[in-house]
C-alpha positions as CSV (number, residue, x, y, z in Angstrom):
1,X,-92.2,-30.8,-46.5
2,X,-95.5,-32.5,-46.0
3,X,-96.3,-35.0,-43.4
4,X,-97.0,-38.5,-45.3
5,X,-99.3,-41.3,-43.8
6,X,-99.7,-45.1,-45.1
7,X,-103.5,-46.6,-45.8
8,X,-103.4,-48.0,-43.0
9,X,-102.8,-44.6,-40.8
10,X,-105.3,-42.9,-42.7
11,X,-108.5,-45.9,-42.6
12,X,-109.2,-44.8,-38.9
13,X,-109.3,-40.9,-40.4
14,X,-111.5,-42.1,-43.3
15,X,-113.7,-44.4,-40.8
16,X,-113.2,-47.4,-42.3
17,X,-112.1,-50.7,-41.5
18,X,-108.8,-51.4,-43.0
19,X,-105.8,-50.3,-44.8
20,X,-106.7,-52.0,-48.2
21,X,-110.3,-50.1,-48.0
22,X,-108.9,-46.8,-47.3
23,X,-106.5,-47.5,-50.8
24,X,-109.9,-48.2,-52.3
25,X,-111.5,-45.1,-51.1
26,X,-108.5,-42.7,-51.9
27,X,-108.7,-44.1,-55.4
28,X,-112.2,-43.4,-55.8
29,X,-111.6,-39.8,-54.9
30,X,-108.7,-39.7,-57.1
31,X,-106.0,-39.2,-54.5
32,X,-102.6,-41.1,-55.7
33,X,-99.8,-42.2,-53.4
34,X,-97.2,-40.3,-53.7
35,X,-94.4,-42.9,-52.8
36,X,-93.8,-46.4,-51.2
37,X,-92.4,-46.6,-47.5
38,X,-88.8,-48.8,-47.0
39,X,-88.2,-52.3,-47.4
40,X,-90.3,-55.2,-48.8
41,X,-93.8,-54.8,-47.6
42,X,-93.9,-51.0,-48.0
43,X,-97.3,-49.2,-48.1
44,X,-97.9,-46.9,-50.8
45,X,-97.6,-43.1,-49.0
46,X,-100.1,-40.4,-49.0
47,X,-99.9,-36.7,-48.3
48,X,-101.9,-36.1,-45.0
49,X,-103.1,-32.9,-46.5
50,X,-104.6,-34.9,-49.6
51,X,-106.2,-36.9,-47.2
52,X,-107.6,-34.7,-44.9
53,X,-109.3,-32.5,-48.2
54,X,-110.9,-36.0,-48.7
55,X,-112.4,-36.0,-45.3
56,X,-113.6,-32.3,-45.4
57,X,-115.2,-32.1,-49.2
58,X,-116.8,-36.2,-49.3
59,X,-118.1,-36.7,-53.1
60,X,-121.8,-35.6,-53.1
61,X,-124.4,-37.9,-53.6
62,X,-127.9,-37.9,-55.8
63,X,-129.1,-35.9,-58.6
64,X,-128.3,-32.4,-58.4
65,X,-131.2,-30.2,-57.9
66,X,-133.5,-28.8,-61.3
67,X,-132.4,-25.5,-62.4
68,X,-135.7,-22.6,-62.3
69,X,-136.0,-21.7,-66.4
């Protein structure tokens, strides 16, 4: 079974600030939760292996380079 982390366990991974901008980033890179922890105020969950792909492979950035015809 795979280890599952909240937003806010996984901002300090993603190096950012807080819990609501690391379910902002996720998003962005199209990683879903996967659940909700217990009780009333329970984060959405996230498979640490989703996450840690998101860390390894960022979304690149710019143009891509001209092809030689």
């Amino acid at each position: 079974m795979s280890e599952l982390i909240t937003a806010t366990e996984a901002a300090p991974l993603l190096g950012v600030a807080s819990g609501r901008v690391a379910r902002q980033t996720l998003a962005r890179r199209g990683i879903r939760p996967v659940g909700r922890a217990p009780g009333r105020g329970g984060e959405s969950l996230y498979r640490r292996a989703d996450v840690e792909h998101a860390i390894a492979h960022p979304p690149r950035r710019g143009r891509p380079p001209k092809r030689a015809s």
